[in-house]
PDB file with one MODEL, atoms N, CA, C and O in Angstrom:
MODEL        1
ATOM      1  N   UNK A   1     101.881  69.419  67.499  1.00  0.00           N
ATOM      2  CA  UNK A   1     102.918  70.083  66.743  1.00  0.00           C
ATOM      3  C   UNK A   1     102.760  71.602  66.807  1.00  0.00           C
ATOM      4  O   UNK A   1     103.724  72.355  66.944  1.00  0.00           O
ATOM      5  N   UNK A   2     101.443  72.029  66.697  1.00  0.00           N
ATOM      6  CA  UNK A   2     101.407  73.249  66.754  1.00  0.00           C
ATOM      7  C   UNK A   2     101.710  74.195  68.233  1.00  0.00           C
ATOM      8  O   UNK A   2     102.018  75.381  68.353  1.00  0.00           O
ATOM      9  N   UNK A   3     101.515  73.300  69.094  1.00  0.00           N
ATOM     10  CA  UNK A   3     101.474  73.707  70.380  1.00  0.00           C
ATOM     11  C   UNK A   3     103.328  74.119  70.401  1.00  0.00           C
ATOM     12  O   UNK A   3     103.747  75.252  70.637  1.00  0.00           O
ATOM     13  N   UNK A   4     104.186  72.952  70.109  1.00  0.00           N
ATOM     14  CA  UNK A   4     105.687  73.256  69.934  1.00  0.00           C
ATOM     15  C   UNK A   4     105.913  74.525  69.417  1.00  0.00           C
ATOM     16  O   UNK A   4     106.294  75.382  70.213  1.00  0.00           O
ATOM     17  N   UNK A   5     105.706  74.923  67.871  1.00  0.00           N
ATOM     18  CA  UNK A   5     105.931  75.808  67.378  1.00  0.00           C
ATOM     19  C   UNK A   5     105.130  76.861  67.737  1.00  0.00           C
ATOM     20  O   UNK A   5     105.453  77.823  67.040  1.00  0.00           O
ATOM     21  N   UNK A   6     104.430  77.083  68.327  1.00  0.00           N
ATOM     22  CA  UNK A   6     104.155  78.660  69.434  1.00  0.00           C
ATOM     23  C   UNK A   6     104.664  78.647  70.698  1.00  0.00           C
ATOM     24  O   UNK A   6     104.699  79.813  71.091  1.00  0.00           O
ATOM     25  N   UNK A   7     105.160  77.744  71.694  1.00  0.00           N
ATOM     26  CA  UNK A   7     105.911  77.587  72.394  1.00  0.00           C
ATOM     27  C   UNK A   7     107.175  78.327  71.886  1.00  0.00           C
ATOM     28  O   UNK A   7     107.492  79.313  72.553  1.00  0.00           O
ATOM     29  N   UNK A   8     108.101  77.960  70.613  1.00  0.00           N
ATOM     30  CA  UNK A   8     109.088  77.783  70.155  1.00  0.00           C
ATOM     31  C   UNK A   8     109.495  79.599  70.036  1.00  0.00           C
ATOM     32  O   UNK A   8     110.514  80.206  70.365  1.00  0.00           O
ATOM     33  N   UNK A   9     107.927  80.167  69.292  1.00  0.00           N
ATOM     34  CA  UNK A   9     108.273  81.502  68.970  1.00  0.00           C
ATOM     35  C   UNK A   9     108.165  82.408  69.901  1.00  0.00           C
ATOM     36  O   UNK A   9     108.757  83.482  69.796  1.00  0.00           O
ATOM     37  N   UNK A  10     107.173  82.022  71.248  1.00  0.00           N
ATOM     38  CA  UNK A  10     107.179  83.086  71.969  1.00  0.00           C
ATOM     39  C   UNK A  10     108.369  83.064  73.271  1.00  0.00           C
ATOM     40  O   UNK A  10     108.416  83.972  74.100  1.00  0.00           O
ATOM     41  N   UNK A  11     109.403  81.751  73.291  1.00  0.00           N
ATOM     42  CA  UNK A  11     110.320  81.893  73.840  1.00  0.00           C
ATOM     43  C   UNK A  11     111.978  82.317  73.078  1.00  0.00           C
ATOM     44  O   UNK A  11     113.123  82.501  73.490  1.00  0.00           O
ATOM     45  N   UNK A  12     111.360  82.324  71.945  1.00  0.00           N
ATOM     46  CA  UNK A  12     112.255  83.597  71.180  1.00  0.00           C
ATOM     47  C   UNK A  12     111.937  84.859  71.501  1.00  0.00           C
ATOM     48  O   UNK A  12     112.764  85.609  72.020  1.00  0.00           O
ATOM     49  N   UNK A  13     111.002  85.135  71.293  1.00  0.00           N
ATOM     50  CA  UNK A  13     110.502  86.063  70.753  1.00  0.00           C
ATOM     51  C   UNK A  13     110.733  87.302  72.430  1.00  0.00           C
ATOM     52  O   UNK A  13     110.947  88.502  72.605  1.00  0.00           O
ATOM     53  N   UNK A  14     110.522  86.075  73.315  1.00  0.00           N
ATOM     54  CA  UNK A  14     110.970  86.997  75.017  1.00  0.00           C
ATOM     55  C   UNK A  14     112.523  87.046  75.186  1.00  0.00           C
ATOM     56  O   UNK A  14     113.014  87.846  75.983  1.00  0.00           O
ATOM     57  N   UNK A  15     113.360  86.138  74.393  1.00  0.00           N
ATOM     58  CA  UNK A  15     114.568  86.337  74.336  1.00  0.00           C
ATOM     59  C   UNK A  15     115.330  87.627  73.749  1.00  0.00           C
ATOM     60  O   UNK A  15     116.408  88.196  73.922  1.00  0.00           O
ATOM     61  N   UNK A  16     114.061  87.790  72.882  1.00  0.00           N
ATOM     62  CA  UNK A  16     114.643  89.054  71.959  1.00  0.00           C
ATOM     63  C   UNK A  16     114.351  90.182  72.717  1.00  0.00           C
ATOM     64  O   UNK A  16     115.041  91.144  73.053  1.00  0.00           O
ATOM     65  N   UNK A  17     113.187  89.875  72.922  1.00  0.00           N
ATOM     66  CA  UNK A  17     113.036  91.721  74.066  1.00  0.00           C
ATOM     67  C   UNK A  17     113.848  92.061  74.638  1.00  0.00           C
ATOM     68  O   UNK A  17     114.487  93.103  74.495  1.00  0.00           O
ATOM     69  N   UNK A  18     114.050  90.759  75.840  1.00  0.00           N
ATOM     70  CA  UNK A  18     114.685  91.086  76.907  1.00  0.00           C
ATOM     71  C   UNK A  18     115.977  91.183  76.522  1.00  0.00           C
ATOM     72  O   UNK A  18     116.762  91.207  77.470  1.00  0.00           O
ATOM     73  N   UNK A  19     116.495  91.252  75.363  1.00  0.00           N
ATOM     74  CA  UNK A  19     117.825  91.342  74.959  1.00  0.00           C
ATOM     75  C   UNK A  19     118.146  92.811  74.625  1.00  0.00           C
ATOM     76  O   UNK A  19     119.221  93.387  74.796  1.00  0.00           O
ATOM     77  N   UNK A  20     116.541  93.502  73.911  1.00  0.00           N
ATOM     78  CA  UNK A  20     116.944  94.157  73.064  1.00  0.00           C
ATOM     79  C   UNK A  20     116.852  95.919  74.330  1.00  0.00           C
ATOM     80  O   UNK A  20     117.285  97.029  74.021  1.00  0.00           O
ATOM     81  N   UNK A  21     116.212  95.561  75.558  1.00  0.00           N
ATOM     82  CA  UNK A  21     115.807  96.214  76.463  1.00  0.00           C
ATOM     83  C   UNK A  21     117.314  96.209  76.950  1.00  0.00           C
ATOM     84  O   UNK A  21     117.722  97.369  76.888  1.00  0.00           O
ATOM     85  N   UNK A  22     117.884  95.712  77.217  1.00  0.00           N
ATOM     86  CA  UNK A  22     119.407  95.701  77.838  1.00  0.00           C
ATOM     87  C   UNK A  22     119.100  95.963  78.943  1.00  0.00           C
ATOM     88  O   UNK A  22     117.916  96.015  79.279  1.00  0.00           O
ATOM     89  N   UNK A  23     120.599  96.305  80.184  1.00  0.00           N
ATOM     90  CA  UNK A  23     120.555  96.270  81.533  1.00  0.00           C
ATOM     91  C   UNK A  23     119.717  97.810  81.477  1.00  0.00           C
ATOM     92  O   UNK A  23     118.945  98.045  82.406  1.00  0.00           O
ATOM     93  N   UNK A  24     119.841  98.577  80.663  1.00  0.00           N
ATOM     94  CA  UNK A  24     119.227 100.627  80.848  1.00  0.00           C
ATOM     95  C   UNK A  24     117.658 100.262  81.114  1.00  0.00           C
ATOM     96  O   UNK A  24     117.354  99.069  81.132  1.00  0.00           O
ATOM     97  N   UNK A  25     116.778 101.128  81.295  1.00  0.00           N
ATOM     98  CA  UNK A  25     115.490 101.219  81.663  1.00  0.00           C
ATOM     99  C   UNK A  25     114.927 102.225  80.552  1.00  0.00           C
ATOM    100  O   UNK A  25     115.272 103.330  80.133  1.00  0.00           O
ATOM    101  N   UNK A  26     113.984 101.398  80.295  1.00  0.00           N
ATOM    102  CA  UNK A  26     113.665 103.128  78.915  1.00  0.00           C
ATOM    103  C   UNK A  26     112.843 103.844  79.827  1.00  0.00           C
ATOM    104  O   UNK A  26     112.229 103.535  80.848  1.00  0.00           O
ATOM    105  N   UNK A  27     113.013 104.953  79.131  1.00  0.00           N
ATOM    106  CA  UNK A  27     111.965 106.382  80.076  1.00  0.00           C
ATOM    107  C   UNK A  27     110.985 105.814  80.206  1.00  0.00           C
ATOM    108  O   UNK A  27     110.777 105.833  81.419  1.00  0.00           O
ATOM    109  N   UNK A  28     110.016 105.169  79.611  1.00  0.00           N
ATOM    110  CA  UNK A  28     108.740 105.123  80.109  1.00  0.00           C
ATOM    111  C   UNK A  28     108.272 103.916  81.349  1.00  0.00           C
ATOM    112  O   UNK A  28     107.305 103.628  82.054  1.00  0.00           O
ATOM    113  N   UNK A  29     109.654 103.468  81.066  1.00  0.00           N
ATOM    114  CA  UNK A  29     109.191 102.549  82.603  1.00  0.00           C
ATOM    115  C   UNK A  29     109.712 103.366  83.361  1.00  0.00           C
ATOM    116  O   UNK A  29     108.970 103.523  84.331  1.00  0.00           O
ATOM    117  N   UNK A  30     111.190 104.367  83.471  1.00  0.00           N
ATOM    118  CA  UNK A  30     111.247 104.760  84.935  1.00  0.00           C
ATOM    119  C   UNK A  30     109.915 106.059  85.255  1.00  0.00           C
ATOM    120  O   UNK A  30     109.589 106.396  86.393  1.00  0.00           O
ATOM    121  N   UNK A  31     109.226 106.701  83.825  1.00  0.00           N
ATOM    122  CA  UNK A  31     108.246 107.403  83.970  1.00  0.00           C
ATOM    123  C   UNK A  31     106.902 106.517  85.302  1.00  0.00           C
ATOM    124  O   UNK A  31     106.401 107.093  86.268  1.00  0.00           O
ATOM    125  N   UNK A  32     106.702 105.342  84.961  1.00  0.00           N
ATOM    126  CA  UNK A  32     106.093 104.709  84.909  1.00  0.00           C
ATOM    127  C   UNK A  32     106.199 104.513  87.004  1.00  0.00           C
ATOM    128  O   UNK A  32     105.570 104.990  87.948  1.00  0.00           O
ATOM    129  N   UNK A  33     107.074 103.789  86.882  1.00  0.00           N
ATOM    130  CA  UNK A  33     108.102 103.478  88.321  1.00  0.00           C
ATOM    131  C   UNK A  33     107.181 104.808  89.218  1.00  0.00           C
ATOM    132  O   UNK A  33     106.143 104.891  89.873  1.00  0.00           O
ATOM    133  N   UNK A  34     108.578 105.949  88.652  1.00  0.00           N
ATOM    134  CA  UNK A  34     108.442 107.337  89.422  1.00  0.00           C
ATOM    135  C   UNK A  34     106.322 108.149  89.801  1.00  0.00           C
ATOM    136  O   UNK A  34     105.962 108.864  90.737  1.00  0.00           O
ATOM    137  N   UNK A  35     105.545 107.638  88.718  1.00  0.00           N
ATOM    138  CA  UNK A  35     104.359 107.690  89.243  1.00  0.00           C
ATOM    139  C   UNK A  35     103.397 106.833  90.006  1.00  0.00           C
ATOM    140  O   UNK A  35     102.317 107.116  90.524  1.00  0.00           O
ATOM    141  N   UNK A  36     103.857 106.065  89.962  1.00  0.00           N
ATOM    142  CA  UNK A  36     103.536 104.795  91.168  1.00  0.00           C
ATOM    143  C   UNK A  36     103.707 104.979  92.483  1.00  0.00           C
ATOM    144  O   UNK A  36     102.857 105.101  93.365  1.00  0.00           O
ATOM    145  N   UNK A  37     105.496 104.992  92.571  1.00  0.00           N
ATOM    146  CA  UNK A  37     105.823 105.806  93.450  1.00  0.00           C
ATOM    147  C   UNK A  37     104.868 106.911  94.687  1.00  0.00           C
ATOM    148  O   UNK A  37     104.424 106.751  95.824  1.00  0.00           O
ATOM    149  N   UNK A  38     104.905 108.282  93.461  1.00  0.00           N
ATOM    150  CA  UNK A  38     103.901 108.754  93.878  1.00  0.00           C
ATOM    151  C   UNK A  38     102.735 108.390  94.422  1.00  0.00           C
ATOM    152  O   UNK A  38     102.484 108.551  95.616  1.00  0.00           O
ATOM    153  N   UNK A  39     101.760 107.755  93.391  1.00  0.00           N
ATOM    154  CA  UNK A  39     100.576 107.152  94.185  1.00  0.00           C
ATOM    155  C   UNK A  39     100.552 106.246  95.231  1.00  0.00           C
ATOM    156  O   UNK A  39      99.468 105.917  95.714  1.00  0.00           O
ATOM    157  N   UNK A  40     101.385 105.887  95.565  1.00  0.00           N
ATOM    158  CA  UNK A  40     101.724 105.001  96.649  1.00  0.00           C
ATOM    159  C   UNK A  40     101.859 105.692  98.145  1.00  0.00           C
ATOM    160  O   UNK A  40     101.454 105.345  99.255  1.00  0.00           O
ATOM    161  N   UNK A  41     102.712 106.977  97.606  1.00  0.00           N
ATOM    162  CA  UNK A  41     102.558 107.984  98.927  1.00  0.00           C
ATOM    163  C   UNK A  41     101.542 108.429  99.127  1.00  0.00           C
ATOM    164  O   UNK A  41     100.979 108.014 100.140  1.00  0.00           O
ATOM    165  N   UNK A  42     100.952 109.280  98.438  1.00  0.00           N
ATOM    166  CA  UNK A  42      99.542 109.424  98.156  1.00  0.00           C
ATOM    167  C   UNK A  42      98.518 108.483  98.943  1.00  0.00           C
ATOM    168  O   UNK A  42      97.735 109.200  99.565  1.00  0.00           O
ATOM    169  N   UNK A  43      98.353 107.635  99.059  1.00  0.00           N
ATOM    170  CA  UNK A  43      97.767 106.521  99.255  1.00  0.00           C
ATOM    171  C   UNK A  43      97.588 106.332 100.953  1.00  0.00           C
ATOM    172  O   UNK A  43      96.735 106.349 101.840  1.00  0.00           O
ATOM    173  N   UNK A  44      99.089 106.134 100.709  1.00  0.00           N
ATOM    174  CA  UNK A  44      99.909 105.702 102.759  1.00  0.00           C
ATOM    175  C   UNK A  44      99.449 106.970 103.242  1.00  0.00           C
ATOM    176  O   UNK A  44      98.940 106.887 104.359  1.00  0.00           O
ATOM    177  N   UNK A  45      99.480 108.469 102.592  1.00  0.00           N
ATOM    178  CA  UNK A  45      99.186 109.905 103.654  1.00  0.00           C
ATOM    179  C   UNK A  45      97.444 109.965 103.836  1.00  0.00           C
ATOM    180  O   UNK A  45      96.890 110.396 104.848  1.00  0.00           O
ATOM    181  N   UNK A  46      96.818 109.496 102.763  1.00  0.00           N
ATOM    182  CA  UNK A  46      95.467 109.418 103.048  1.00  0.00           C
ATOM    183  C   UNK A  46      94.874 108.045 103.867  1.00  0.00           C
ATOM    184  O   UNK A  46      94.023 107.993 104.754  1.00  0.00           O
ATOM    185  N   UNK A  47      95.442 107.255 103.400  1.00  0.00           N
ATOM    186  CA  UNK A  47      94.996 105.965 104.242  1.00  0.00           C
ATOM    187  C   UNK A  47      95.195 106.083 106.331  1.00  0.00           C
ATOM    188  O   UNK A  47      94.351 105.637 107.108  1.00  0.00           O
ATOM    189  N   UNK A  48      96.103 106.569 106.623  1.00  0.00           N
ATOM    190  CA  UNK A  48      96.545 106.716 107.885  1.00  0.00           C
ATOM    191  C   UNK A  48      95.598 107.267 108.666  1.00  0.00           C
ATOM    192  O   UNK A  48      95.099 106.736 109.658  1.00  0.00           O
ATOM    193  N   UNK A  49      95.337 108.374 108.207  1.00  0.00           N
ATOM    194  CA  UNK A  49      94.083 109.613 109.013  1.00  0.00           C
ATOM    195  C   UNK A  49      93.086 108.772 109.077  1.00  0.00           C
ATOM    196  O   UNK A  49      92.606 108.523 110.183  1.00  0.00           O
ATOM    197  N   UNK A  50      92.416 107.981 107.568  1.00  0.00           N
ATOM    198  CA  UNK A  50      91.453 107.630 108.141  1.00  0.00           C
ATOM    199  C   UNK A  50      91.137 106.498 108.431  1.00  0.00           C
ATOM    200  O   UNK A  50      89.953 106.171 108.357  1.00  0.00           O
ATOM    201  N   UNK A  51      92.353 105.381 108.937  1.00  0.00           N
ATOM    202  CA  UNK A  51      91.968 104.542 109.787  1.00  0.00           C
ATOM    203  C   UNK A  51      92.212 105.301 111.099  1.00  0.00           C
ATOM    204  O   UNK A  51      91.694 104.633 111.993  1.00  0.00           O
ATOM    205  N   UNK A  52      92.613 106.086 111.452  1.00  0.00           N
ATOM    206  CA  UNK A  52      92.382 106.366 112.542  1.00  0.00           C
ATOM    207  C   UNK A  52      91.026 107.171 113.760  1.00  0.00           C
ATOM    208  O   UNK A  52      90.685 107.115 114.941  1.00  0.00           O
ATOM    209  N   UNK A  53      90.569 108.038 112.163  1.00  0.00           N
ATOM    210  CA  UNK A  53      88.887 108.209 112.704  1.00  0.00           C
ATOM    211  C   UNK A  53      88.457 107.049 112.544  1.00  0.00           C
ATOM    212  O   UNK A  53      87.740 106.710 113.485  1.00  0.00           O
ATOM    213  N   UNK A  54      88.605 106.124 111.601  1.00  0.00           N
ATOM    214  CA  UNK A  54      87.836 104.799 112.059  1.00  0.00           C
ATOM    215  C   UNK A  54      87.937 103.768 113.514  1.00  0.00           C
ATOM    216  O   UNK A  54      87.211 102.968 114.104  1.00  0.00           O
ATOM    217  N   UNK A  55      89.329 104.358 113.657  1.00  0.00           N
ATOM    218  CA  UNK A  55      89.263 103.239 115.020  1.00  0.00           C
ATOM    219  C   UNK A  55      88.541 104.735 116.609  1.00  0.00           C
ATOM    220  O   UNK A  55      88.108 104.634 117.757  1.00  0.00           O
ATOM    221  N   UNK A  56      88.748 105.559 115.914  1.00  0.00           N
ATOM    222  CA  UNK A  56      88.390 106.878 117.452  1.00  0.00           C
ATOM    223  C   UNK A  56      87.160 106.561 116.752  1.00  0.00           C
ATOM    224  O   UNK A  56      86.844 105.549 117.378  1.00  0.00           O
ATOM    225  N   UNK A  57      86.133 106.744 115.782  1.00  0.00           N
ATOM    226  CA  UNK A  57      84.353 105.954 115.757  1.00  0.00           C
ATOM    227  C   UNK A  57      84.298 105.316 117.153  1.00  0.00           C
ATOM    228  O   UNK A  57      83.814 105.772 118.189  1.00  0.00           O
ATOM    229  N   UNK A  58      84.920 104.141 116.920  1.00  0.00           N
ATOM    230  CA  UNK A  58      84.628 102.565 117.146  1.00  0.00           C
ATOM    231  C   UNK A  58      84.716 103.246 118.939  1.00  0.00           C
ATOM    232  O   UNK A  58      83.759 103.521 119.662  1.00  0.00           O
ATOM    233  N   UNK A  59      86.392 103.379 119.294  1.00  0.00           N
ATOM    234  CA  UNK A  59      86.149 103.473 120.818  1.00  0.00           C
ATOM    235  C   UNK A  59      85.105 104.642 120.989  1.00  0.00           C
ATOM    236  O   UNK A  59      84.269 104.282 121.817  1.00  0.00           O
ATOM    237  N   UNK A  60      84.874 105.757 120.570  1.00  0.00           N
ATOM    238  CA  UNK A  60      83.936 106.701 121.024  1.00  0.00           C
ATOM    239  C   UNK A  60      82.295 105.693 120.909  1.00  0.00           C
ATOM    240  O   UNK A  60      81.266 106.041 121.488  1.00  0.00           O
ATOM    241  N   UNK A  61      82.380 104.848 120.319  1.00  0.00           N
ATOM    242  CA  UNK A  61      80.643 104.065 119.914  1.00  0.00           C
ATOM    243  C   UNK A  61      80.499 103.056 121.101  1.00  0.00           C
ATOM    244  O   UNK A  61      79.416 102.599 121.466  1.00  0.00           O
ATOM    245  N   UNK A  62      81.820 102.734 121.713  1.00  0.00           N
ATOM    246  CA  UNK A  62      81.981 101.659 122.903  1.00  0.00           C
ATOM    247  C   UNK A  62      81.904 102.470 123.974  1.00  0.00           C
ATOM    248  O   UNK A  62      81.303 102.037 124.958  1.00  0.00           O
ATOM    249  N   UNK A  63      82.517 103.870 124.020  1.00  0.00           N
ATOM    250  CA  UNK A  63      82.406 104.357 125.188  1.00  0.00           C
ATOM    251  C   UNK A  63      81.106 104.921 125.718  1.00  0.00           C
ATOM    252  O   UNK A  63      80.745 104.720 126.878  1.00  0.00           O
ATOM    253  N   UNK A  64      80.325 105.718 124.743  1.00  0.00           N
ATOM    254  CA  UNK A  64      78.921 106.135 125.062  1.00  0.00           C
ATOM    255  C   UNK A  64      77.948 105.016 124.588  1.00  0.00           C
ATOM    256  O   UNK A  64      76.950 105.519 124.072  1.00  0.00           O
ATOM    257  N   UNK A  65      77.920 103.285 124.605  1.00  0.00           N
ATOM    258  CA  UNK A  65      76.889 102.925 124.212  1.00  0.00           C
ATOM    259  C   UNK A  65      76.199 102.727 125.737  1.00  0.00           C
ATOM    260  O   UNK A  65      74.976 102.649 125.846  1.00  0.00           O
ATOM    261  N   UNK A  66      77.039 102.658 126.831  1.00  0.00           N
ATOM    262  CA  UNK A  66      76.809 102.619 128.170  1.00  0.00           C
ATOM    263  C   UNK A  66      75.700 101.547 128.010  1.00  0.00           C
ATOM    264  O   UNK A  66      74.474 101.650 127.972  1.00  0.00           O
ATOM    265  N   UNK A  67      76.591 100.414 127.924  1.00  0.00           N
ATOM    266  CA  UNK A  67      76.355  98.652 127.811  1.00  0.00           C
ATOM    267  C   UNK A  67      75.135  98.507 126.827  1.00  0.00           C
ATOM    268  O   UNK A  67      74.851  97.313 126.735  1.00  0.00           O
ATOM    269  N   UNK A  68      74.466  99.150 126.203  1.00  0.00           N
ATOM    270  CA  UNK A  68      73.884  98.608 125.226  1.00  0.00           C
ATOM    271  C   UNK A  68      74.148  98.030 124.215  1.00  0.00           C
ATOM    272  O   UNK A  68      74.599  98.632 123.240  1.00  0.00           O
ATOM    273  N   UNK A  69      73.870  96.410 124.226  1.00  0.00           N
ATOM    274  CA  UNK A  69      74.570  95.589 123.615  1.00  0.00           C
ATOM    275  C   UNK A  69      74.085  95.656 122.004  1.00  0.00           C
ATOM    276  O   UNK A  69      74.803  94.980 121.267  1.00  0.00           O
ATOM    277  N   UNK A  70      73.222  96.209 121.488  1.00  0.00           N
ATOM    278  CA  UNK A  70      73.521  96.713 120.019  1.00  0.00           C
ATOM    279  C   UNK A  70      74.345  97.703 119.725  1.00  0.00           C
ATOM    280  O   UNK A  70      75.234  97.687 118.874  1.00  0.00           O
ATOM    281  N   UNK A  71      74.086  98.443 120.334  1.00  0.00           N
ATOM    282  CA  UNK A  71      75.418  99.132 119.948  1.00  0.00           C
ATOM    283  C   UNK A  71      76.927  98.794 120.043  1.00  0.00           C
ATOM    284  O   UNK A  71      77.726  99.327 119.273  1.00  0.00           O
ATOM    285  N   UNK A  72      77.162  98.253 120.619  1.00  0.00           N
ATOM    286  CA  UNK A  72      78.242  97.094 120.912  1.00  0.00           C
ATOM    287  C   UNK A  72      78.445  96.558 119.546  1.00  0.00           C
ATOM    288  O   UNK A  72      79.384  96.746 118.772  1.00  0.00           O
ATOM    289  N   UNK A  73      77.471  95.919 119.427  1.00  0.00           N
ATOM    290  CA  UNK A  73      77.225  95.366 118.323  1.00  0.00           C
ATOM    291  C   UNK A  73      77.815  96.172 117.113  1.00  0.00           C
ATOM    292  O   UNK A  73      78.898  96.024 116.546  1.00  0.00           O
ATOM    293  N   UNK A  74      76.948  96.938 116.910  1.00  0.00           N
ATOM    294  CA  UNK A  74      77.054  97.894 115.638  1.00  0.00           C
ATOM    295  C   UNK A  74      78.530  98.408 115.941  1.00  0.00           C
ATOM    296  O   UNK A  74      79.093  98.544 114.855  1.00  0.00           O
ATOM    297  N   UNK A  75      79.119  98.644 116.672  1.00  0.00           N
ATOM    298  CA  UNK A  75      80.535  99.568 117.010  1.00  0.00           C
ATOM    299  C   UNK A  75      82.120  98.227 116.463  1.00  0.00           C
ATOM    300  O   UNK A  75      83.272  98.526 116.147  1.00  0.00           O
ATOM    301  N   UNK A  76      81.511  96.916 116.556  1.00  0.00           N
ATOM    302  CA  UNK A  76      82.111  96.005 116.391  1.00  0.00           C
ATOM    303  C   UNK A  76      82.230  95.530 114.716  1.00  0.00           C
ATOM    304  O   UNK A  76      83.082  95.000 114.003  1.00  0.00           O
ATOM    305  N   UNK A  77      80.772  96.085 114.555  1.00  0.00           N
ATOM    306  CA  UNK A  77      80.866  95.817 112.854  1.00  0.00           C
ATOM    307  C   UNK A  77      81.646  96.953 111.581  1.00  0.00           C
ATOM    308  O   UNK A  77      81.975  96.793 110.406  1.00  0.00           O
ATOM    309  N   UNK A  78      81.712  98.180 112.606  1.00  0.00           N
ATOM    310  CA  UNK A  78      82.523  99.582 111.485  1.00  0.00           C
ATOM    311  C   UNK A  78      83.953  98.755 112.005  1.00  0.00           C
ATOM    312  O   UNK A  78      84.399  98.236 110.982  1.00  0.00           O
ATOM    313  N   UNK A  79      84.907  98.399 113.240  1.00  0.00           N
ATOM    314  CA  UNK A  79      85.354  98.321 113.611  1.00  0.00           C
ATOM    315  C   UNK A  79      85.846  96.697 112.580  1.00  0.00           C
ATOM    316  O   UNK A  79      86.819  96.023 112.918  1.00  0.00           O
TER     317      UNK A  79
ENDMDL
END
């Protein structure tokens, strides 16, 4: 029984929000949105560069291990 009646209130109780939120966005979610956003670019401009010294490591660690197969090794594991 009890399980019903908290069932009962918290699918009111999301009826009401989402009612009382209407189709508008309050500021602090589009605040919210708009800094995400941001960090997201943020993110993609730093992330790029450095997978790319990570992958120029890897071939520069393959090119001078001149077949030494640990290093191979090791160039396969940053990689």
């Amino acid at each position: 029984m009890n399980k019903k009646i908290i069932f009962i209130f918290l699918l009111i109780s999301t009826l009401l929000l989402s009612f009382s939120f209407g189709a508008t966005e309050a500021k602090l979610v589009k605040t919210l949105n708009s800094g995400l956003t941001n960090i997201k670019s943020w993110i993609i401009k730093l992330s790029t560069p450095a997978a790319a010294v990570a992958i120029g490591t890897g071939v520069l660690m393959k090119k001078f291990s001149f077949g030494d197969e640990e290093r191979i090794v090791t160039r396969k594991e940053i990689n």
